[in-house]
N, C-alpha and C positions, 0 to 999 in steps of 0.2 A: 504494500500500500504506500503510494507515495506521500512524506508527511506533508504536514501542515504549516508548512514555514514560507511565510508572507515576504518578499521584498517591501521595507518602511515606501516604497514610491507608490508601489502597486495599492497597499495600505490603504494609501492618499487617496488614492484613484476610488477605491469602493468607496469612502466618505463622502468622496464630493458628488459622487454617482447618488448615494443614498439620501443626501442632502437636498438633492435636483427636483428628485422623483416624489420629494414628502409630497401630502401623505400616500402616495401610493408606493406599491412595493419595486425598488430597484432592482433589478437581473441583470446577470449576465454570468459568461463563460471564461472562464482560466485555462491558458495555453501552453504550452514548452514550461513543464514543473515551476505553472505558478507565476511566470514573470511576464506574462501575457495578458491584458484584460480586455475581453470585447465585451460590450454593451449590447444586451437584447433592448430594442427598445420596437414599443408596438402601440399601431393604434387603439388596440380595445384595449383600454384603462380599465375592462371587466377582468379582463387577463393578469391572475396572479400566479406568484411562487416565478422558478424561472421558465416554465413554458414559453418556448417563444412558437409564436402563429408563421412561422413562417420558416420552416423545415428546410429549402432550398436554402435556406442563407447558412445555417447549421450545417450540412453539408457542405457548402463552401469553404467554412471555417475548418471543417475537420478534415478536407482535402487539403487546406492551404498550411497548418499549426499541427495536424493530428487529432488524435481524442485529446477531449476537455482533461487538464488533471486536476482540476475544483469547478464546483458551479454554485455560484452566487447568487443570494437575493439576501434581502431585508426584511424586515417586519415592522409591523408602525409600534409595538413595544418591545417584547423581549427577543432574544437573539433560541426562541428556542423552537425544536420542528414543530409543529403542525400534525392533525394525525394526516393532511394529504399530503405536506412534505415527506410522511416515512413510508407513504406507499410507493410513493417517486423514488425514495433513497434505496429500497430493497431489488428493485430494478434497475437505477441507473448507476449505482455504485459500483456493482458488480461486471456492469458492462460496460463501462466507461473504465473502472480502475483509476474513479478520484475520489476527491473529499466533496464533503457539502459546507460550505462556508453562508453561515448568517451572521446577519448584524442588524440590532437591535436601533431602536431612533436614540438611543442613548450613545451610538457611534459603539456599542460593544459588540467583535466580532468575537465567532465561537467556530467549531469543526467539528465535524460528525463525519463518522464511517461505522463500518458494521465488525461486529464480533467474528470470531470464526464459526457463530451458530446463525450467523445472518441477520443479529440484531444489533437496533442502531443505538452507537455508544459516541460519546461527545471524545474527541481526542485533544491534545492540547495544540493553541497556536501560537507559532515563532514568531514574532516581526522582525526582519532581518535587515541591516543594512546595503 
C-alpha cells in the first residue's frame, strides 16, 4: 500500500481546492505517489464524494499519470468516511492500490485504507517537504 505522505505544496493545493468549493464538497485525484493533484470539478453541484461525471476525463488522466495513488475530497465538517464513502473505499482501494485522503472544513486532513480483512482503517499522514 502506498503510504500516506503528502508533499507540504500539494498540502496547499487540497486547502485552497477545499476552501474554493465551500460549502460544497472539493474532489479530486493524486498522481505519481502523491505529488500530483488534479481537480475533479463538475457541473452538478448535486454530485458529491469524488465521483466525477465524466469518466473520459479519468481515463485521460490515468493514461497520461497512471492509476490515482490517493483520491481526495472534503467534507463540510469532519474529515471522517461516510457510510457511501466506504462502499467507494472497498472497491476503489483495492483497484486502484491508493489511499483515500479527506479533509474536514477545519483544513484537517486524514487517510484511510483497508485492513488485510478489507476493512476500512484510518492510517497516518506525512506532510513532507
Amino acid at each position: 500500500m502506498i503510504p500516506a505522505s503528502i508533499q507540504k505544496n500539494i498540502f496547499k493545493q487540497l486547502v485552497e481546492w477545499t476552501k474554493a468549493e465551500k460549502p460544497n464538497e472539493a474532489a479530486g485525484y493524486l498522481f505519481v505517489h502523491n505529488t500530483l493533484f488534479k481537480k475533479i470539478i463538475t457541473d452538478n453541484k448535486s454530485v458529491v464524494h469524488f465521483f466525477d461525471d465524466n469518466i473520459e476525463k479519468l481515463l485521460r488522466m490515468v493514461e497520461k499519470y497512471g492509476y490515482p495513488t490517493a483520491i481526495f475530497h472534503s467534507h463540510p465538517c469532519s474529515a471522517v468516511p461516510s457510510g457511501t464513502d466506504y462502499n467507494y473505499m472497498i472497491t476503489t482501494i483495492p483497484f486502484f492500490k491508493c489511499v483515500w485522503l479527506i479533509m474536514s472544513s477545519k483544513m484537517e486532513l486524514r487517510a484511510w485504507s483497508l485492513d488485510r480483512f478489507d476493512r476500512v482503517k484510518e492510517i497516518e499522514v506525512e506532510i513532507i517537504e
